[in-house]
N, C-alpha and C positions, 0 to 999 in steps of 0.2 A: 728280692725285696720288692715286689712289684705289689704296692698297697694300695687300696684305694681308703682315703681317712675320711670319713666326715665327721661335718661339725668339729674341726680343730683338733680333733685326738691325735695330738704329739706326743705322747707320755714314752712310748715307747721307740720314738725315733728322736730323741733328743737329751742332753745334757744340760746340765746346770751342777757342776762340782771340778773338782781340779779332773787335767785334762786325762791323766792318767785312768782312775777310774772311769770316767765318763766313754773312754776311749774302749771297755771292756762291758758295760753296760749294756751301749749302743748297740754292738755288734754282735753278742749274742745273747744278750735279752731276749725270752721271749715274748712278743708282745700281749701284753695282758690288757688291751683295750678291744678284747672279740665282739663289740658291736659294732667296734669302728672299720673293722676289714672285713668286704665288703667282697668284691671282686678281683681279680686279677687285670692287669691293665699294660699296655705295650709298655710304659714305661718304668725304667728297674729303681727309680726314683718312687718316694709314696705321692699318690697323687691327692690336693687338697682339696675337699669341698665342703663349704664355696672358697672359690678361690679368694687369695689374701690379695688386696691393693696397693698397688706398688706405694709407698711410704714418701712423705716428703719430708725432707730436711737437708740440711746444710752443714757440712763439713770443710773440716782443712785438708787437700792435698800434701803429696809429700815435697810440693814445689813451693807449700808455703800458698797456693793460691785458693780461695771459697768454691767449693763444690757442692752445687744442687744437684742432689740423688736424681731427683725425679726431671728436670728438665736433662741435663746433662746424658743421663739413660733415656732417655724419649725416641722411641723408633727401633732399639735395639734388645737383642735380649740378655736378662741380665743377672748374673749368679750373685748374689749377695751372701758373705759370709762374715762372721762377727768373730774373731779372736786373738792371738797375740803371737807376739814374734818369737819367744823365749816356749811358748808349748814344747815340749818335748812329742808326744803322738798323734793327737786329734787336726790341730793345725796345719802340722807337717807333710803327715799323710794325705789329708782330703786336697791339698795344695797339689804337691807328688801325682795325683792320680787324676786332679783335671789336668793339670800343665802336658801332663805327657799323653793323654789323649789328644789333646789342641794340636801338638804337635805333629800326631798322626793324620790329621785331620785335613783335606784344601781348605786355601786360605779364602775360598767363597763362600765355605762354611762357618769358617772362625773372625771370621771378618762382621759377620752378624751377631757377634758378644760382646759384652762388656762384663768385668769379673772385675766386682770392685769386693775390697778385704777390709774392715774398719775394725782399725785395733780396739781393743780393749785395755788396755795396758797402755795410755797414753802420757802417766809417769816416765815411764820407762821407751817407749815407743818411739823415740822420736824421727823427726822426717829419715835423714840420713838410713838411721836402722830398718828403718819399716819398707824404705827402696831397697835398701839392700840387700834384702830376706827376700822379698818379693822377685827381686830380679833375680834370686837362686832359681824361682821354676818360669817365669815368663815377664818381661819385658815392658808389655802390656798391661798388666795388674794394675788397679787403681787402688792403693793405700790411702787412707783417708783416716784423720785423728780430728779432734779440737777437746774442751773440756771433759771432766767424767760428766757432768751433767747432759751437755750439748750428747754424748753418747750412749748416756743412759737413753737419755728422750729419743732418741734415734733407733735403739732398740726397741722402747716403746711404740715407736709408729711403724715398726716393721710388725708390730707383734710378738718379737721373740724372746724366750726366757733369759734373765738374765737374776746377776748374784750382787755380793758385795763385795767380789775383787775380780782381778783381771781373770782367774783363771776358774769362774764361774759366769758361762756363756753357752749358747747353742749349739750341738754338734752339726747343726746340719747346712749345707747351703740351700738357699732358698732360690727357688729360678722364675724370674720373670717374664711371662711371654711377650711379645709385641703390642699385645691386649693390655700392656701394664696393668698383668697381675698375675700374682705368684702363683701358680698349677701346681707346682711339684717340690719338695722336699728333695735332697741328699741328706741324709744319715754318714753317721762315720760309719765305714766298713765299705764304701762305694768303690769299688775298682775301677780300675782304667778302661777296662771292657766294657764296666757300665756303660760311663762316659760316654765309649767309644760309641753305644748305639744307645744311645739318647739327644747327644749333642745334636745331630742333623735333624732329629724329629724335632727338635726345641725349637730348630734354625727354622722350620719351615712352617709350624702348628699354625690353624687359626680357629682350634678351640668353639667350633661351632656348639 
């Protein structure tokens, strides 16, 4: 999956429908945006140009405390993903496949991340649940809710598509360099392998 996108062409690495479908789309769709791939590129991630700017907004942690996306991430890099805790495929999986990369990984490498997860599903999402899921693949994970609005608009300034329920959201994570700004996409279908030789280039890029 090594894409280079420009001008924003996500059509074919991303979701917006329940997670199901979207989970079958994603991964073997083929991409019918051939102006937008371009090159092949070191990373198995698509890569975006121009790069998207790290988003600012304000959310609830799952300790109940206000979390600023953009200062709170400042210095580190940062996977942002949009979805819900009850997904059965998309969710689970892309979760599954970074967690157990991280875990392969030294901890000088993984020590330079931040993987914050903002539900969609904030009905149903609540703090306790959203820790609890989250601590199935890593510890670490920053869970973050507040209203549908407060997360619409937080979608909005990420740029990411988004629906009219929980389970109409992005397949993909989006990865923040140290440059606060997004280079690269995860698509669902991303393996652990990916991961595995992406993460350290992430950890170390300066995107000259």
């Amino acid at each position: 999956m090594r894409l280079r996108l420009y001008g924003l062409v996500l059509a074919a690495l991303v979701m917006v429908g329940g997670c199901e479908s979207g989970f079958t789309q994603a991964q073997s769709g083929k991409p019918d945006i051939h102006r937008g791939v371009i090159e092949e590129t070191v990373y198995h991630g698509g890569i975006v140009t121009p790069p998207l700017p790290k988003p600012s907004f304000t959310l609830t942690d799952t300790s109940g405390a206000p979390f600023d996306f953009s200062a709170r991430t400042d210095g580190y890099v940062t996977l942002l993903f949009f979805g819900y805790t009850h997904c059965t495929s998309i969710c689970p999986m892309q979760m599954a496949s970074l967690s157990a990369a991280m875990r392969q990984l030294p901890q000088e490498v993984t020590d330079r991340f931040k993987v914050v997860f903002v539900t969609t599903d904030p009905a149903h999402d609540n703090p306790r649940q959203l820790r609890t899921w989250l601590n199935n693949f890593n510890k670490s994970f920053i869970g973050l809710s507040g209203s549908a609005t407060a997360i619409k608009s937080a979608q909005v300034a990420a740029k990411v598509p988004y629906g009219g329920d929980a389970s109409e959201h992005a397949a993909f994570i989006l990865a923040y360099t140290k440059d606060n700004l997004g280079h690269v996409i995860y698509p669902a279908g991303i393996t652990q392998s990916d991961w595995m030789h992406d993460l350290p280039r992430l950890a170390s890029e300066n995107w000259k």
